[in-house]
C-alpha positions as CSV (number, residue, x, y, z in Angstrom):
1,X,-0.2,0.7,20.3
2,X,-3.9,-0.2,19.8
3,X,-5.7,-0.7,23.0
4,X,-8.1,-4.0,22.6
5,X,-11.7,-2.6,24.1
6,X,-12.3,-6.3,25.9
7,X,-9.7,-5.8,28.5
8,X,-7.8,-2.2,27.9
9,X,-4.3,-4.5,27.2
10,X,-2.5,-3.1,24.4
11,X,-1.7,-5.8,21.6
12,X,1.2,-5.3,19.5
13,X,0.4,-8.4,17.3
14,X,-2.2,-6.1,16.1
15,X,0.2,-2.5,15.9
16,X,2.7,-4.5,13.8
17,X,-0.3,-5.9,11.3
18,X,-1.8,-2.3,11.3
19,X,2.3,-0.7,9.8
20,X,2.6,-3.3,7.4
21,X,-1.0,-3.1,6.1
22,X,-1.1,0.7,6.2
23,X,2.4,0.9,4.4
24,X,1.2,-1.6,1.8
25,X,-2.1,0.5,0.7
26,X,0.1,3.5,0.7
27,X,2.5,2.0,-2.2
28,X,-0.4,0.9,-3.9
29,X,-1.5,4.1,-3.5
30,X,1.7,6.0,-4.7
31,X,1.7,3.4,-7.5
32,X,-1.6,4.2,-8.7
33,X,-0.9,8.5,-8.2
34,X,2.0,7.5,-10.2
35,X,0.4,6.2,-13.1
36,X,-2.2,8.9,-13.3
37,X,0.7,11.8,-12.6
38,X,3.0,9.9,-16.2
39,X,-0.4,10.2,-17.6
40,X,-1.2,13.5,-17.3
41,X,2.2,14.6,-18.4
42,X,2.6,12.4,-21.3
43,X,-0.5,12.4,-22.9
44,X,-2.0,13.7,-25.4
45,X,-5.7,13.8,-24.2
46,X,-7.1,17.3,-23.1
47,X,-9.0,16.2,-19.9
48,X,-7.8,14.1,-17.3
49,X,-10.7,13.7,-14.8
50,X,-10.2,10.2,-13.8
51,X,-6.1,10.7,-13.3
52,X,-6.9,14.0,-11.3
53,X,-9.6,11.7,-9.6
54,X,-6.7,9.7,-8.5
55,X,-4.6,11.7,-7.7
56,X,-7.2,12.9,-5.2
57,X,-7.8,9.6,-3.7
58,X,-4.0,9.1,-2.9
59,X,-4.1,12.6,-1.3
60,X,-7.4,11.8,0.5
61,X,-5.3,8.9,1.8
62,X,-2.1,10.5,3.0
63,X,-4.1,13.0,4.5
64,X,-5.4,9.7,7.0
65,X,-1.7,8.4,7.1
66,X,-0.5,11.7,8.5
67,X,-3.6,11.3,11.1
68,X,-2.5,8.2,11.7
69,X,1.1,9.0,12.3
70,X,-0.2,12.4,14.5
71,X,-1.9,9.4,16.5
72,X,1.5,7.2,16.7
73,X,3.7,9.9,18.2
74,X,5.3,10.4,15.0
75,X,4.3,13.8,14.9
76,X,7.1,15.5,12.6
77,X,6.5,12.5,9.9
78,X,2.8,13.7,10.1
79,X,3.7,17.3,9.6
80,X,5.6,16.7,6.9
81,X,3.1,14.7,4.7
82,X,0.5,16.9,5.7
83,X,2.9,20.0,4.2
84,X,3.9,18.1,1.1
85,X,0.4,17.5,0.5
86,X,-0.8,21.2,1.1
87,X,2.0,22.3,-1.4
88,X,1.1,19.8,-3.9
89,X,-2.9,20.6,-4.3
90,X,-1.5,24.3,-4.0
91,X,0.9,24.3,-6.8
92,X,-1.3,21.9,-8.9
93,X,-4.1,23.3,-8.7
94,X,-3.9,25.1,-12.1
95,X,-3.3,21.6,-13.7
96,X,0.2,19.6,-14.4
97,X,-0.6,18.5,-18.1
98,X,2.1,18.7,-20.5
99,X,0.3,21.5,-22.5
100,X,0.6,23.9,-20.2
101,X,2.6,27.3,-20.8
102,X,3.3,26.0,-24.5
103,X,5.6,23.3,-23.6
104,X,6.5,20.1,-21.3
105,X,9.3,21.0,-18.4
106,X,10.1,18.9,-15.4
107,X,11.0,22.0,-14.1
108,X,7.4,23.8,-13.4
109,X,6.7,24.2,-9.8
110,X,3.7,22.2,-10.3
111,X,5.4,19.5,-11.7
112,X,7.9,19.2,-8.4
113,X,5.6,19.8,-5.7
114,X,3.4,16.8,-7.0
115,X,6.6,14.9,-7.8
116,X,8.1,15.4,-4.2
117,X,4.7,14.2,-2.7
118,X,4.6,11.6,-4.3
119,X,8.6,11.1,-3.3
120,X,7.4,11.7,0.5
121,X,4.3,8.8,0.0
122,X,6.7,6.0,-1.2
123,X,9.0,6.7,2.2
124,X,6.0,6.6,4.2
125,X,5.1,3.9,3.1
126,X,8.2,2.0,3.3
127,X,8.7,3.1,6.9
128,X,5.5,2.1,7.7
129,X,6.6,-1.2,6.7
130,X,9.9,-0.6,8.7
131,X,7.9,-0.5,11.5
132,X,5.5,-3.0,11.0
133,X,8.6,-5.7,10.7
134,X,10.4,-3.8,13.7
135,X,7.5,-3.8,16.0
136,X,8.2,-6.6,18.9
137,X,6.7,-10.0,19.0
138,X,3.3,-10.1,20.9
139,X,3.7,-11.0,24.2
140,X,1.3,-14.0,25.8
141,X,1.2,-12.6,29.6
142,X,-0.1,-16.2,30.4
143,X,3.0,-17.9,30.0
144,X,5.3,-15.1,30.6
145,X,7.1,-15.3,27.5
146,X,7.0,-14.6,23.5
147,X,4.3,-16.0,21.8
148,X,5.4,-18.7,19.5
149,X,8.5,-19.0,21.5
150,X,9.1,-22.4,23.4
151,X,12.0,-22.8,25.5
């Protein structure tokens, strides 16, 4: 939970806005990795700086999503897009295009260790949103009940 600096009280109005923001830039983020990944495989072009260019922004941001799940407690979740990641840049580092080796496969090992990190962004995501919606209503200690709640 964040900790608000005024009074040291956590406030979970502010956690559950943080999930469901974070978990929205993240499938925008996937989206636009996405687009530059079809592109890069489909087209014809020889260069692709902007696509790699984006597909290093939406690894420059799951890299801060894993931080921020380290931070959370959800420590394997941030493991695991941290190793997703690593495997990705690894593999791809040679270049996904569909000119490579003489012919297009989905099959290279480049092609899937992108592919499944972009896979393991889109469930981030959405359990990101999970757990903004799942996160409990904020709590107004002066009246000793939910906020918005009127019995």
């Amino acid at each position: 939970m964040d900790v608000d600096v005024a009074d040291g009280r956590a406030t979970p109005a502010r956690t559950q806005g943080r999930w469901l923001f974070l978990g929205g830039v993240t499938l925008a983020a996937m989206v636009l990795a996405w687009l530059a990944l079809d592109d890069i495989t489909t087209d014809n072009a020889t260069q692709f700086p902007g696509e790699y260019r984006m597909l290093a922004v939406g690894g420059v941001w799951l890299l801060y999503i894993a931080w921020q799940l380290f931070r959370a407690g959800s420590r394997v979740n941030a493991v695991l897009t941290v190793a997703s990641l690593a495997a990705a840049t690894l593999m791809a580092a040679g270049g996904i295009g569909h000119k490579r080796d003489g012919g297009w496969s989905v099959f290279w090992p480049q092609y899937i260790a992108v592919t499944w990190a972009w896979v393991h962004g889109i469930v981030v995501g959405i359990l990101m949103i999970r757990r903004g919606l799942k996160e409990p209503a904020p709590f107004d200690s002066a009246q000793g009940r939910e906020a918005g709640s009127h019995d």
